[in-house]
mmCIF file as gemmi writes it, N, C-alpha and C atoms, coordinates in Angstrom:
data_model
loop_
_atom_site.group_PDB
_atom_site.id
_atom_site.type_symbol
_atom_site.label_atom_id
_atom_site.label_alt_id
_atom_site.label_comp_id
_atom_site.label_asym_id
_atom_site.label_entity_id
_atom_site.label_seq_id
_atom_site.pdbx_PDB_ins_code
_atom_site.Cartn_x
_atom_site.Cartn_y
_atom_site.Cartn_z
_atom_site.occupancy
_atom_site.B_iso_or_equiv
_atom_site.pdbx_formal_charge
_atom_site.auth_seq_id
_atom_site.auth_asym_id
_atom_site.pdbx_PDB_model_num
ATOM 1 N N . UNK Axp A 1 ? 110.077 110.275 101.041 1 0 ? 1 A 1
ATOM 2 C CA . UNK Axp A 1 ? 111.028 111.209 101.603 1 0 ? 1 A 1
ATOM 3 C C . UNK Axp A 1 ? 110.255 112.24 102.427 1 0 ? 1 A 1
ATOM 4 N N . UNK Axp A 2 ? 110.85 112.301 103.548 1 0 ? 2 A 1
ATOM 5 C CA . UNK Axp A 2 ? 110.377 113.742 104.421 1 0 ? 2 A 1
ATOM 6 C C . UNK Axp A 2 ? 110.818 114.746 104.248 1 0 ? 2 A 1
ATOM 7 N N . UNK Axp A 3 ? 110.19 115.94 104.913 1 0 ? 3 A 1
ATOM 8 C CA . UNK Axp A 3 ? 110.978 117.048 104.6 1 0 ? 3 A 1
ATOM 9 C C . UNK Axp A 3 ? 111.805 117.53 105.196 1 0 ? 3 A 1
ATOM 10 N N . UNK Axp A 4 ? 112.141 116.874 106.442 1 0 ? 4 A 1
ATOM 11 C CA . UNK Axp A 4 ? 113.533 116.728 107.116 1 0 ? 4 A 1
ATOM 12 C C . UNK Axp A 4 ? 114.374 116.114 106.123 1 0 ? 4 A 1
ATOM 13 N N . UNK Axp A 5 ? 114.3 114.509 105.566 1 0 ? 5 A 1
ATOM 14 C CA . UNK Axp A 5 ? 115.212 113.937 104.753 1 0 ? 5 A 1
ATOM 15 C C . UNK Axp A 5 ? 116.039 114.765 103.864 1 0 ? 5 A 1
ATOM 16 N N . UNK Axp A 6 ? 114.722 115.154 103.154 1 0 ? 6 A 1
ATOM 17 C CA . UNK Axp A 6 ? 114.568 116.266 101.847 1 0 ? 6 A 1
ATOM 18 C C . UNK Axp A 6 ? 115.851 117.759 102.221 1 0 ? 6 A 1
ATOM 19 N N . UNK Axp A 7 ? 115.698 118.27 103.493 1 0 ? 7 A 1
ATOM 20 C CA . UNK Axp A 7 ? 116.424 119.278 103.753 1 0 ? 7 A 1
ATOM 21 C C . UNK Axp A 7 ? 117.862 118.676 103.929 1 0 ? 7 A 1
ATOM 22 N N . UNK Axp A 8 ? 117.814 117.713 105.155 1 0 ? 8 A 1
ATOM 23 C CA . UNK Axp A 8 ? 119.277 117.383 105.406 1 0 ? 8 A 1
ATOM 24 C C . UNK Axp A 8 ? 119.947 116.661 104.051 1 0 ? 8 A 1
ATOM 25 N N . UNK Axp A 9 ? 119.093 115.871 103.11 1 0 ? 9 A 1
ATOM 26 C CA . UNK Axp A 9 ? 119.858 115.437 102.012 1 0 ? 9 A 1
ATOM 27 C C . UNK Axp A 9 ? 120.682 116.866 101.136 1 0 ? 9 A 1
ATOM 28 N N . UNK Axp A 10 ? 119.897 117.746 100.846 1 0 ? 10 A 1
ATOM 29 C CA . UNK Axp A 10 ? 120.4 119.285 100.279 1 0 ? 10 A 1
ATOM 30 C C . UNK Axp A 10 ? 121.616 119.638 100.979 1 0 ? 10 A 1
ATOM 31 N N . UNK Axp A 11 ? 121.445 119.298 102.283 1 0 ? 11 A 1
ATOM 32 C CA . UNK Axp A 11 ? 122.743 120.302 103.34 1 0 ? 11 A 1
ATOM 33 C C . UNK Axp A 11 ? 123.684 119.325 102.803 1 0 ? 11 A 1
ATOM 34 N N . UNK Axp A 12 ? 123.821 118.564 103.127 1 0 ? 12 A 1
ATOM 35 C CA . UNK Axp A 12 ? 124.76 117.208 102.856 1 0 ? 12 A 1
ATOM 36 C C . UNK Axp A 12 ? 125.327 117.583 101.754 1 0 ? 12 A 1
ATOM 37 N N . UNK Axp A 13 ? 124.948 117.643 100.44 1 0 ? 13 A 1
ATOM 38 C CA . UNK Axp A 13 ? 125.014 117.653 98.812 1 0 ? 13 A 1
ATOM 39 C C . UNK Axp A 13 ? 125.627 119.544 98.948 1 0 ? 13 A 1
ATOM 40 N N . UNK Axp A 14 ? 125.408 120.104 99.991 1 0 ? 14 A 1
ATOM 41 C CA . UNK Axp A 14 ? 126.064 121.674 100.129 1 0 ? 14 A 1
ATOM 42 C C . UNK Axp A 14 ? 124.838 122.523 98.556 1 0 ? 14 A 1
ATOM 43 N N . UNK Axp A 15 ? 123.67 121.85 99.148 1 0 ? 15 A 1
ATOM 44 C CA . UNK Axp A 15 ? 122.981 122.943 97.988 1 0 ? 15 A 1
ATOM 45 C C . UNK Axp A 15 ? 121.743 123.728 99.18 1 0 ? 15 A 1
ATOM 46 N N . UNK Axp A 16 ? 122.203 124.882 99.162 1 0 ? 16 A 1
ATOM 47 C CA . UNK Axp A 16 ? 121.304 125.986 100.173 1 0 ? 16 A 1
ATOM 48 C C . UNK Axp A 16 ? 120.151 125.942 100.351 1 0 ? 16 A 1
ATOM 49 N N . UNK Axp A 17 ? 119.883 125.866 101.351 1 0 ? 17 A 1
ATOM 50 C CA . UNK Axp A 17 ? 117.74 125.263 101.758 1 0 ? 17 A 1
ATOM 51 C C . UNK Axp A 17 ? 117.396 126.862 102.059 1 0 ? 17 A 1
ATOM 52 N N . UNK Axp A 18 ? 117.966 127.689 101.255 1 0 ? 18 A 1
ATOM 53 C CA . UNK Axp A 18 ? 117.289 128.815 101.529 1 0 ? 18 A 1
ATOM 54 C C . UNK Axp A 18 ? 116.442 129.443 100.607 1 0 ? 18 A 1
ATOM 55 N N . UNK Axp A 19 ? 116.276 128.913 99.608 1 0 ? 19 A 1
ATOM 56 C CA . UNK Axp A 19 ? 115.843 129.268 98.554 1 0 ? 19 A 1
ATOM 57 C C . UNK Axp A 19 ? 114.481 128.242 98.505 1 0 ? 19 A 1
ATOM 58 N N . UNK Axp A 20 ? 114.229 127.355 99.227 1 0 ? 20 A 1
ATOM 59 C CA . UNK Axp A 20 ? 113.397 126.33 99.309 1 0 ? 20 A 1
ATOM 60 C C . UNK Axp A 20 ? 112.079 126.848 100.37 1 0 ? 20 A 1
ATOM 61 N N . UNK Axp A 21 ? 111.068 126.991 99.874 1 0 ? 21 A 1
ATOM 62 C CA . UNK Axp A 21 ? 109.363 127.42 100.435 1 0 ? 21 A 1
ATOM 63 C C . UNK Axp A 21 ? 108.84 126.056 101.296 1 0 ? 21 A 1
ATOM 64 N N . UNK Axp A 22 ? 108.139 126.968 101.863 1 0 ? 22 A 1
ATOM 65 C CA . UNK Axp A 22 ? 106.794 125.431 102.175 1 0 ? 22 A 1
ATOM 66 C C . UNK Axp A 22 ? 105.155 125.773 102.846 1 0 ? 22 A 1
ATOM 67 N N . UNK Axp A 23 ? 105.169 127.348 102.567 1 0 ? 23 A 1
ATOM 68 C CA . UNK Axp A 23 ? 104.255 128.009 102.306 1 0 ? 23 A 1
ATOM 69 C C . UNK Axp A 23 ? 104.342 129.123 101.221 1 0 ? 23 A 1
ATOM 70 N N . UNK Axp A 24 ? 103.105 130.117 101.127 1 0 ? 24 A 1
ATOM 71 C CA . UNK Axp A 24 ? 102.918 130.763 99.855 1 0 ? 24 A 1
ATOM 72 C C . UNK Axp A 24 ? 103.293 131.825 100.568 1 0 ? 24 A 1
ATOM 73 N N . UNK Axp A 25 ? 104.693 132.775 99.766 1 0 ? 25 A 1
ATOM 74 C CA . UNK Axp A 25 ? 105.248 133.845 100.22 1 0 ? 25 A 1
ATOM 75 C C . UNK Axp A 25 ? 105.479 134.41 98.601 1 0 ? 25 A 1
ATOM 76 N N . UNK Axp A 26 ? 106.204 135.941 98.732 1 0 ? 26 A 1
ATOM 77 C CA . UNK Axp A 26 ? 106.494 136.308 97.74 1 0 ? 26 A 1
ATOM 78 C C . UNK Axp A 26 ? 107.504 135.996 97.283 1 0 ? 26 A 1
ATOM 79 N N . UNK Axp A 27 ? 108.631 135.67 98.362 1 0 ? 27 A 1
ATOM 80 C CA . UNK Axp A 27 ? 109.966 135.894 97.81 1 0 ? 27 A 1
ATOM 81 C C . UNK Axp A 27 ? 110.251 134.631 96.685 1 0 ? 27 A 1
ATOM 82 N N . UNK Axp A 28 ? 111.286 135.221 95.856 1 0 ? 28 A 1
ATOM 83 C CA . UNK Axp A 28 ? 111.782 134.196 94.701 1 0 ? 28 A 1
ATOM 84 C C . UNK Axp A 28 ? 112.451 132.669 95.359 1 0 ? 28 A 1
ATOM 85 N N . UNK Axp A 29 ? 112.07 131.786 94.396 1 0 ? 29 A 1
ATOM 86 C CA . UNK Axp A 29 ? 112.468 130.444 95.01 1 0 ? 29 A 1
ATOM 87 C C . UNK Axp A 29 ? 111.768 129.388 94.625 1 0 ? 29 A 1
ATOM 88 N N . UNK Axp A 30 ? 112.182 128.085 95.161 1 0 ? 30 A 1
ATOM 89 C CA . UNK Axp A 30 ? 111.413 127.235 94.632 1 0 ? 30 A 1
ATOM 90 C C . UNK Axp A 30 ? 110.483 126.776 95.595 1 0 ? 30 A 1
ATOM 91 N N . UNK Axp A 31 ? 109.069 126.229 95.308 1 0 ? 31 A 1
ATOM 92 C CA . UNK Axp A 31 ? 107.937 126.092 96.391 1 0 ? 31 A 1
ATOM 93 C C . UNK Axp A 31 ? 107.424 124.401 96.447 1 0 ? 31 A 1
ATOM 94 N N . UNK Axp A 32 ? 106.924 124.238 97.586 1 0 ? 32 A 1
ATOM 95 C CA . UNK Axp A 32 ? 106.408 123.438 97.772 1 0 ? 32 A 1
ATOM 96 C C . UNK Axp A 32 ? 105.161 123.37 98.583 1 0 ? 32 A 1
ATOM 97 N N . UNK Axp A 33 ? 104.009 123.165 97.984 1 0 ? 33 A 1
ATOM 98 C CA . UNK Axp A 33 ? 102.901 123.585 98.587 1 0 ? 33 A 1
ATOM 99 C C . UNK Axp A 33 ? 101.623 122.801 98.553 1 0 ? 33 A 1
ATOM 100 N N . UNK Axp A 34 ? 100.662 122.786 99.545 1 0 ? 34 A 1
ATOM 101 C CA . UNK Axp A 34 ? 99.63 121.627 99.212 1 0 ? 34 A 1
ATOM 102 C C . UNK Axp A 34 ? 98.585 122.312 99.121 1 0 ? 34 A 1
ATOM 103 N N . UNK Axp A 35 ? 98.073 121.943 97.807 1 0 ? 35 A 1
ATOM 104 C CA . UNK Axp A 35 ? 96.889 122.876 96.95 1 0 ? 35 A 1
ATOM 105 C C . UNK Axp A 35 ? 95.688 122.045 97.094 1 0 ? 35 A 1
ATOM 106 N N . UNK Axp A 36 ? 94.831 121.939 97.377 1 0 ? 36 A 1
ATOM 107 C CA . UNK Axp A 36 ? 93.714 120.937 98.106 1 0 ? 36 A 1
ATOM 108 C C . UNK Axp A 36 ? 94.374 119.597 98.121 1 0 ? 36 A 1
ATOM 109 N N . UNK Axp A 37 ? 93.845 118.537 97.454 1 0 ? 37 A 1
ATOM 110 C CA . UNK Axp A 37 ? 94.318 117.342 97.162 1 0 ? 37 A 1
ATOM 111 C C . UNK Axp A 37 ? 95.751 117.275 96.724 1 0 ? 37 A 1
ATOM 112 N N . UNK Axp A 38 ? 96.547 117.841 96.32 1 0 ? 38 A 1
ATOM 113 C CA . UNK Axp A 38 ? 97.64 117.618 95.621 1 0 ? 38 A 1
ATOM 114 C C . UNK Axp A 38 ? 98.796 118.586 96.296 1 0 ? 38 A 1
ATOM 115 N N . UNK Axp A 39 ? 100.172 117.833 96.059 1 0 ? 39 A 1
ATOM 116 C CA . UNK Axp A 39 ? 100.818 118.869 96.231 1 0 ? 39 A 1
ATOM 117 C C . UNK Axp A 39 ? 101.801 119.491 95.087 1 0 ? 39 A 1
ATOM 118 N N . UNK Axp A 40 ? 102.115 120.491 95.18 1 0 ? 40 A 1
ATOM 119 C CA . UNK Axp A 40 ? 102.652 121.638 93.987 1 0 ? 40 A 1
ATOM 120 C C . UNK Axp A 40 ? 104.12 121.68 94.419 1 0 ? 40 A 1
ATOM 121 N N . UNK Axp A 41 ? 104.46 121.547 93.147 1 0 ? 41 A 1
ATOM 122 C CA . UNK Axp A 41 ? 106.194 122.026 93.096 1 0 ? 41 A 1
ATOM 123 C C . UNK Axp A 41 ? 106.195 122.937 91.9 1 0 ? 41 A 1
ATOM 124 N N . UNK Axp A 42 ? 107.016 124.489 92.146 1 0 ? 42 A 1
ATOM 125 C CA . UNK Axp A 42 ? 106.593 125.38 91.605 1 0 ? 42 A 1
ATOM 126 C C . UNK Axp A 42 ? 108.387 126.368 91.833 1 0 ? 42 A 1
ATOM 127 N N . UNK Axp A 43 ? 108.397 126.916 90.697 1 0 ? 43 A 1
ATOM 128 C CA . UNK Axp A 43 ? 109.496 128.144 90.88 1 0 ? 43 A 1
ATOM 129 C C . UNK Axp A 43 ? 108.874 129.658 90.384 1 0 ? 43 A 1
ATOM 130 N N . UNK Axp A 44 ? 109.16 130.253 91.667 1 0 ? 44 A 1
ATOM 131 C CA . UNK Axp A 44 ? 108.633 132.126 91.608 1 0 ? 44 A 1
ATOM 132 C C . UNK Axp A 44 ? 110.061 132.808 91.634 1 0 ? 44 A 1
ATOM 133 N N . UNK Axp A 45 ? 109.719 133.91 90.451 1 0 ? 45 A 1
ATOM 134 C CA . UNK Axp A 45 ? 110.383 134.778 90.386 1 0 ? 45 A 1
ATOM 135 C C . UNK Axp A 45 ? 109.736 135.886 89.939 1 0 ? 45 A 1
ATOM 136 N N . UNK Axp A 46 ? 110.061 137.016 90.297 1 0 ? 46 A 1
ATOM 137 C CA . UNK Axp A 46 ? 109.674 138.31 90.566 1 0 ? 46 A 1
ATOM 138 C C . UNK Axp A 46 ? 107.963 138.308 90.783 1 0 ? 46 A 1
ATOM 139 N N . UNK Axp A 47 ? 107.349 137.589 91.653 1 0 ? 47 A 1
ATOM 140 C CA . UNK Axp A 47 ? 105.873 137.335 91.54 1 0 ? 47 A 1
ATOM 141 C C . UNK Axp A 47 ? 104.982 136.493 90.486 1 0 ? 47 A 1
ATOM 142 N N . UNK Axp A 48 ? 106.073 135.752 89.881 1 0 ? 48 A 1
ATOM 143 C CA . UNK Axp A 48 ? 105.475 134.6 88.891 1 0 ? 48 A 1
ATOM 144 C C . UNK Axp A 48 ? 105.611 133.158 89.443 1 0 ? 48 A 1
ATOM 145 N N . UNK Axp A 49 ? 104.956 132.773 88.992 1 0 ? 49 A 1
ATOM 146 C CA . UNK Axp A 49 ? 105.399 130.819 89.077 1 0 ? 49 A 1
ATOM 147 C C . UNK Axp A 49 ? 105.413 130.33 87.565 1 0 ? 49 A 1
ATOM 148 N N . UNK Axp A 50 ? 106.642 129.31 87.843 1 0 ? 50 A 1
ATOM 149 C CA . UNK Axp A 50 ? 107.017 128.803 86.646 1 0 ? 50 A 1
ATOM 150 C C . UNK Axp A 50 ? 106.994 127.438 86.894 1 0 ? 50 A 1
ATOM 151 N N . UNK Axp A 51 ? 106.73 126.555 85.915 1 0 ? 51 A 1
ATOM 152 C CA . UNK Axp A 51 ? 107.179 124.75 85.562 1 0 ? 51 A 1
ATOM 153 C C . UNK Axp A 51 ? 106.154 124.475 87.202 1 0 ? 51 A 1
ATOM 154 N N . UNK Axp A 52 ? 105.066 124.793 87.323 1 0 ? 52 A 1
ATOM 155 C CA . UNK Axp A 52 ? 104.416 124.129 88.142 1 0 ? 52 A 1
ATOM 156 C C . UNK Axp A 52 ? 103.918 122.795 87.67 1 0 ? 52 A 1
ATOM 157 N N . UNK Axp A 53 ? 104.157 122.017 88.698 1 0 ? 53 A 1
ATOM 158 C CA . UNK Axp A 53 ? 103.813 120.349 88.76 1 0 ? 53 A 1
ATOM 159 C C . UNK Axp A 53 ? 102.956 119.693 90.012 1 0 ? 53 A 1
ATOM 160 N N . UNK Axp A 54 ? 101.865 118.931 89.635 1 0 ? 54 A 1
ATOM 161 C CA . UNK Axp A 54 ? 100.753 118.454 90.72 1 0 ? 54 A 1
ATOM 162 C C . UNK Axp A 54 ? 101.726 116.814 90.863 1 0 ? 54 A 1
ATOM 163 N N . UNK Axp A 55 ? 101.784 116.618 92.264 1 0 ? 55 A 1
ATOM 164 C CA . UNK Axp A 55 ? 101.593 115.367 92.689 1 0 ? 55 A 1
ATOM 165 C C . UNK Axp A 55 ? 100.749 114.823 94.018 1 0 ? 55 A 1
ATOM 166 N N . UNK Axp A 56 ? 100.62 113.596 93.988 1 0 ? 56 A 1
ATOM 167 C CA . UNK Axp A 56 ? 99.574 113.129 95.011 1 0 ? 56 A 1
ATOM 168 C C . UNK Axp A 56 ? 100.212 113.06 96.618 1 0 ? 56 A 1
ATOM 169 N N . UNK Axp A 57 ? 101.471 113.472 96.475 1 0 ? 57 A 1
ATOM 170 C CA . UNK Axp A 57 ? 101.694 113.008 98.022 1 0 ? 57 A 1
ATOM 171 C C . UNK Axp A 57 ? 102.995 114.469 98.128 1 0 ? 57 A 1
ATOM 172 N N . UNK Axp A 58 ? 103.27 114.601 99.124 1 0 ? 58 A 1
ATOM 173 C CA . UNK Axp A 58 ? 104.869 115.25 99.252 1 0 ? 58 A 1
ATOM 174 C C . UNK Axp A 58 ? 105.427 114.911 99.694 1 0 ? 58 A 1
ATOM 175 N N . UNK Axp A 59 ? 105.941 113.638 99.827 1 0 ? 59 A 1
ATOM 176 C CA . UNK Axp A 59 ? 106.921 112.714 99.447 1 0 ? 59 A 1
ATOM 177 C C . UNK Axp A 59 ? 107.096 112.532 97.823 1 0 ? 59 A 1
ATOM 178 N N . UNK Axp A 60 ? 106.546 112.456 97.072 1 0 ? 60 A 1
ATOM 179 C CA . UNK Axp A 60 ? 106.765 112.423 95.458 1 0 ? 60 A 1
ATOM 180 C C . UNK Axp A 60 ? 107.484 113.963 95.055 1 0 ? 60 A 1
ATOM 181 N N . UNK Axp A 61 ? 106.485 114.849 95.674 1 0 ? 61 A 1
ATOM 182 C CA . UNK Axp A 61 ? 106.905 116.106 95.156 1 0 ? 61 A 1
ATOM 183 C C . UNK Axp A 61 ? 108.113 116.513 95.713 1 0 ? 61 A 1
ATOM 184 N N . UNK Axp A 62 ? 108.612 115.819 96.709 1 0 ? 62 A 1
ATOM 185 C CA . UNK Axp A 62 ? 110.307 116.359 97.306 1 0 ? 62 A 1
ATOM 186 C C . UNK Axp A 62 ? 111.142 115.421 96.646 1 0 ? 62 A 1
ATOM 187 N N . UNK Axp A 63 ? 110.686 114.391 96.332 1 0 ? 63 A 1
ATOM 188 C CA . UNK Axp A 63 ? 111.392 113.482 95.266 1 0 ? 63 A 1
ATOM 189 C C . UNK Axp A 63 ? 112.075 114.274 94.446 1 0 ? 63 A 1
ATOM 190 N N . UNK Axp A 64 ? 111.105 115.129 93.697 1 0 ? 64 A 1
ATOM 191 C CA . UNK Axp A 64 ? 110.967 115.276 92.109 1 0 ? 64 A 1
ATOM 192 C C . UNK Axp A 64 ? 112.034 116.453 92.753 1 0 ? 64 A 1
ATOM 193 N N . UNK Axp A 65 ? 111.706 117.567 93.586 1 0 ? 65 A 1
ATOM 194 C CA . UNK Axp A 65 ? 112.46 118.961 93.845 1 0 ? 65 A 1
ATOM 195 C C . UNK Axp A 65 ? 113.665 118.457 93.513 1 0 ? 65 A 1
ATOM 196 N N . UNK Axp A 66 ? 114.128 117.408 94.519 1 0 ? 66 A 1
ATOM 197 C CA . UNK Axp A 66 ? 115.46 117.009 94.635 1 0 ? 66 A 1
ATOM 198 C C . UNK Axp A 66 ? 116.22 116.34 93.988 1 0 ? 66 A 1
ATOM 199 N N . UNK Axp A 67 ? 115.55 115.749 92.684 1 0 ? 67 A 1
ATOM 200 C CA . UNK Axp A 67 ? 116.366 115.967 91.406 1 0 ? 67 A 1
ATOM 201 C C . UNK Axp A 67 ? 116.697 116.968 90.55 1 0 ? 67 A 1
ATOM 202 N N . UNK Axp A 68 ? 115.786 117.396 90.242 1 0 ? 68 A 1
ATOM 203 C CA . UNK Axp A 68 ? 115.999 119.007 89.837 1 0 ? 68 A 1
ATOM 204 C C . UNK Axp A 68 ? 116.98 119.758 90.629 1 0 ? 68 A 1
ATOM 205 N N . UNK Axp A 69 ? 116.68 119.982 91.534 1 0 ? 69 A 1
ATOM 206 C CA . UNK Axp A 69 ? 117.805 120.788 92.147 1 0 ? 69 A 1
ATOM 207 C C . UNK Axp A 69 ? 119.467 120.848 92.014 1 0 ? 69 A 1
ATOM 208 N N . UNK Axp A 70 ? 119.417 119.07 92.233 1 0 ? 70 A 1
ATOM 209 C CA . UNK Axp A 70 ? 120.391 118.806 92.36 1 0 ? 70 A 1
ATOM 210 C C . UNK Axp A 70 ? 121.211 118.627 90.314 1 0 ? 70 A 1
ATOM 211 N N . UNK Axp A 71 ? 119.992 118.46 89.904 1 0 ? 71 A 1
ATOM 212 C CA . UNK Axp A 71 ? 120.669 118.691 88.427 1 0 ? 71 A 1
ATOM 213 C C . UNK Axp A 71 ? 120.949 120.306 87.738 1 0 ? 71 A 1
ATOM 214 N N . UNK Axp A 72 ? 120.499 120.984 88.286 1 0 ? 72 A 1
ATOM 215 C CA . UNK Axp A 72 ? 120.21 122.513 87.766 1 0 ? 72 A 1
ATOM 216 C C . UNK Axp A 72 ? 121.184 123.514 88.581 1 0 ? 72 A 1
ATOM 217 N N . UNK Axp A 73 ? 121.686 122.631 90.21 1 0 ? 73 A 1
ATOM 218 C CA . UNK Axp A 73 ? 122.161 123.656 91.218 1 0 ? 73 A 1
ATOM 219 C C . UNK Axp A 73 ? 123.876 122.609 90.661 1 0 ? 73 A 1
ATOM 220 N N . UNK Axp A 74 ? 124.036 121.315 90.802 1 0 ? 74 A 1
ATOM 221 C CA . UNK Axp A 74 ? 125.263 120.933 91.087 1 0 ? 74 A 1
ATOM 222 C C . UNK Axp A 74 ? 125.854 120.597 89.405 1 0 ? 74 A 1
ATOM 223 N N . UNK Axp A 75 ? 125.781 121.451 88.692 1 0 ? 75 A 1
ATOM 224 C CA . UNK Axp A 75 ? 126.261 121.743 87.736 1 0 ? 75 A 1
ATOM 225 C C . UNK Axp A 75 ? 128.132 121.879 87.493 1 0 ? 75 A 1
């Protein structure tokens, strides 16, 4: 999955790509980021990260976002 896919699949499903990173900022949200070799899927709030996860590609790691999301947001 790309991160075009990855976005327009969210719009589609009506779950807000605004809350969604793809560099290291402060604001709260969920991240996606490539930490040398690996890439990170990560949730910050008030200057924390939480449930950080390493995978080898980001395609895996937008995989993974976009279940989560979609299980945690389309409730």
């Amino acid at each position: 999955m790309t991160k075009e896919e990855f976005l327009d699949s969210l719009k589609n499903k009506g779950v807000s790509t605004d809350i969604i990173h793809f560099e290291n900022a402060v604001a709260d949200g969920y991240y996606v980021i490539k930490n040398y070799h690996r890439w990170e899927v990560s949730f910050r709030e008030r200057g924390k990260d939480y449930d950080c996860l390493g995978f080898p590609s980001e395609s895996d790691a937008l995989e993974y976002l976009y279940e989560v999301l979609l299980k945690r947001l389309m409730k």
